[in-house]
C-alpha positions as CSV (number, residue, x, y, z in Angstrom):
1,X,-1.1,-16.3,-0.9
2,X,-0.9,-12.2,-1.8
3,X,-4.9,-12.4,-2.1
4,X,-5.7,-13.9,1.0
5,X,-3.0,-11.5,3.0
6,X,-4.5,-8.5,0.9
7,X,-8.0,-9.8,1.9
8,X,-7.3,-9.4,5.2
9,X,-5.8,-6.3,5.9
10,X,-8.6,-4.9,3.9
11,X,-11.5,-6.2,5.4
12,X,-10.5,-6.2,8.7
13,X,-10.0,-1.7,8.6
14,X,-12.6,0.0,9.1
15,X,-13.6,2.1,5.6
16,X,-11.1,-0.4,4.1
17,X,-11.7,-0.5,0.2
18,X,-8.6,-2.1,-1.7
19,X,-4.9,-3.0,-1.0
20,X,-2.1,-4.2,-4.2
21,X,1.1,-5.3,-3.9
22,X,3.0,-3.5,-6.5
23,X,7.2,-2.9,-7.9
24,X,8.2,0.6,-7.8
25,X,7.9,0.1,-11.4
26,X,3.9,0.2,-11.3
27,X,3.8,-3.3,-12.3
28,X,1.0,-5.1,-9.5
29,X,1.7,-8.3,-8.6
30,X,-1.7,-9.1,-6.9
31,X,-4.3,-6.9,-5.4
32,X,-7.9,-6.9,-4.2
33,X,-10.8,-5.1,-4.0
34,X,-14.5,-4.9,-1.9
35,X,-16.7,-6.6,-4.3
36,X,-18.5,-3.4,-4.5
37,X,-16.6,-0.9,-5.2
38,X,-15.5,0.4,-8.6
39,X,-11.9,2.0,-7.4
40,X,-9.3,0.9,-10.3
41,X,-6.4,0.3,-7.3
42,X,-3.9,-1.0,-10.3
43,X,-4.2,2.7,-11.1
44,X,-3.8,4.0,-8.1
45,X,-0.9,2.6,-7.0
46,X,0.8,2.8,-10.4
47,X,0.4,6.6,-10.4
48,X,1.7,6.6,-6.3
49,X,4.8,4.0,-7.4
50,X,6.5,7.3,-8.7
51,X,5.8,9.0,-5.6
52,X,7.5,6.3,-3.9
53,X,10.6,6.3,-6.2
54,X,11.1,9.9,-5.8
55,X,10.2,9.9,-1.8
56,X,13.1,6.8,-1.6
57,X,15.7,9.0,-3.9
58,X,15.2,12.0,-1.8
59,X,15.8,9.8,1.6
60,X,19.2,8.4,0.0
61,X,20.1,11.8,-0.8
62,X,19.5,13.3,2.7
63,X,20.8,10.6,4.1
64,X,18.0,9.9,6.6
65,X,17.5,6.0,5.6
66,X,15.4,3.8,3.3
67,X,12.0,4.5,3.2
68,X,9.2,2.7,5.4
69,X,5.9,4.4,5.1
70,X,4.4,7.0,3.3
71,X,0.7,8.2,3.7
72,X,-1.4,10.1,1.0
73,X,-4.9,11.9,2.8
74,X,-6.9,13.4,0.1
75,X,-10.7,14.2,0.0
76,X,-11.7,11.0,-1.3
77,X,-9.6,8.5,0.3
78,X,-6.8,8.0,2.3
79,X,-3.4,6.0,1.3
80,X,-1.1,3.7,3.2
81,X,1.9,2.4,1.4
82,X,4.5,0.5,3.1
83,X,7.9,-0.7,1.6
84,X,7.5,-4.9,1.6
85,X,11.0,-5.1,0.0
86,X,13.6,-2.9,-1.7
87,X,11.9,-2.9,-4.8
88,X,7.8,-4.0,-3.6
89,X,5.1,-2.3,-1.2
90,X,1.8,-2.7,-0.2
91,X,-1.1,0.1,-0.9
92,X,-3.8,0.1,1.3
93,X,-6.5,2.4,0.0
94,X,-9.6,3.4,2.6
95,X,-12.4,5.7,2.8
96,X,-11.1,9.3,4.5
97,X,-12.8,8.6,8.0
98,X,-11.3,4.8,7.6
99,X,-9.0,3.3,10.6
100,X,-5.6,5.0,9.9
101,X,-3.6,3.3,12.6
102,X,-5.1,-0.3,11.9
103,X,-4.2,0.1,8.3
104,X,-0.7,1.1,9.3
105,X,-1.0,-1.6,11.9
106,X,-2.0,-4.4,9.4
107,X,0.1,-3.3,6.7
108,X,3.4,-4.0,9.1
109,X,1.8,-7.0,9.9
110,X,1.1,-8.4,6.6
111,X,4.3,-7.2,5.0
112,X,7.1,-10.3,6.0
113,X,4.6,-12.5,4.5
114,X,4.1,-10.7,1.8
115,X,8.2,-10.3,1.1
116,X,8.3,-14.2,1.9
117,X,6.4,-14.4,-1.1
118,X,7.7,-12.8,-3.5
């Protein structure tokens, strides 16, 4: 179920290259990657899960409300993480000139599914 939902958002953006489900722990529960490419998205979203944690924290303590979203552009590729649940989220990773809104789009999309699942 998580592959095919991953599948799908990825290969249907534009410069789309990988997309995990992950806990804010870093533990993945399922991802997928283009069959070509060589990007370790375990990695990747196990080093952003911390991000998250801390992003979440500072929300709470600001009181401006539980994260949703939270994009990452660097020179290499771009990042699209969405909360699925309280504890899960979905990483999209894409080339820099990828399709930023359709990830985001996708990503909302995919994500009851997703927290169905779990």
């Amino acid at each position: 179920m998580f592959g095919d939902t991953l599948r799908k958002v990825v290969d249907n953006v534009d410069g789309g290259i990988a997309a995990v489900i992950m806990g804010l722990d870093g533990i993945p529960v399922e991802s997928y990657v283009r069959q070509n490419d060589k990007l370790d998205v375990n990695t990747v979203g196990m080093e952003f899960s911390f991000i998250l944690t801390q992003v979440r924290k500072a929300g709470e303590s600001l009181q401006v409300g539980g994260l949703e979203e939270l994009t990452v552009k660097a020179q290499r590729l771009m990042l699209v993480c969405r909360m699925v649940s309280p504890q899960y989220f979905v990483a999209v990773v894409m080339a820099p000139e990828g399709n930023f809104g359709k990830a985001r789009y996708l990503a909302r999309l995919a994500s009851p599914a997703l927290n169905a699942a779990l």
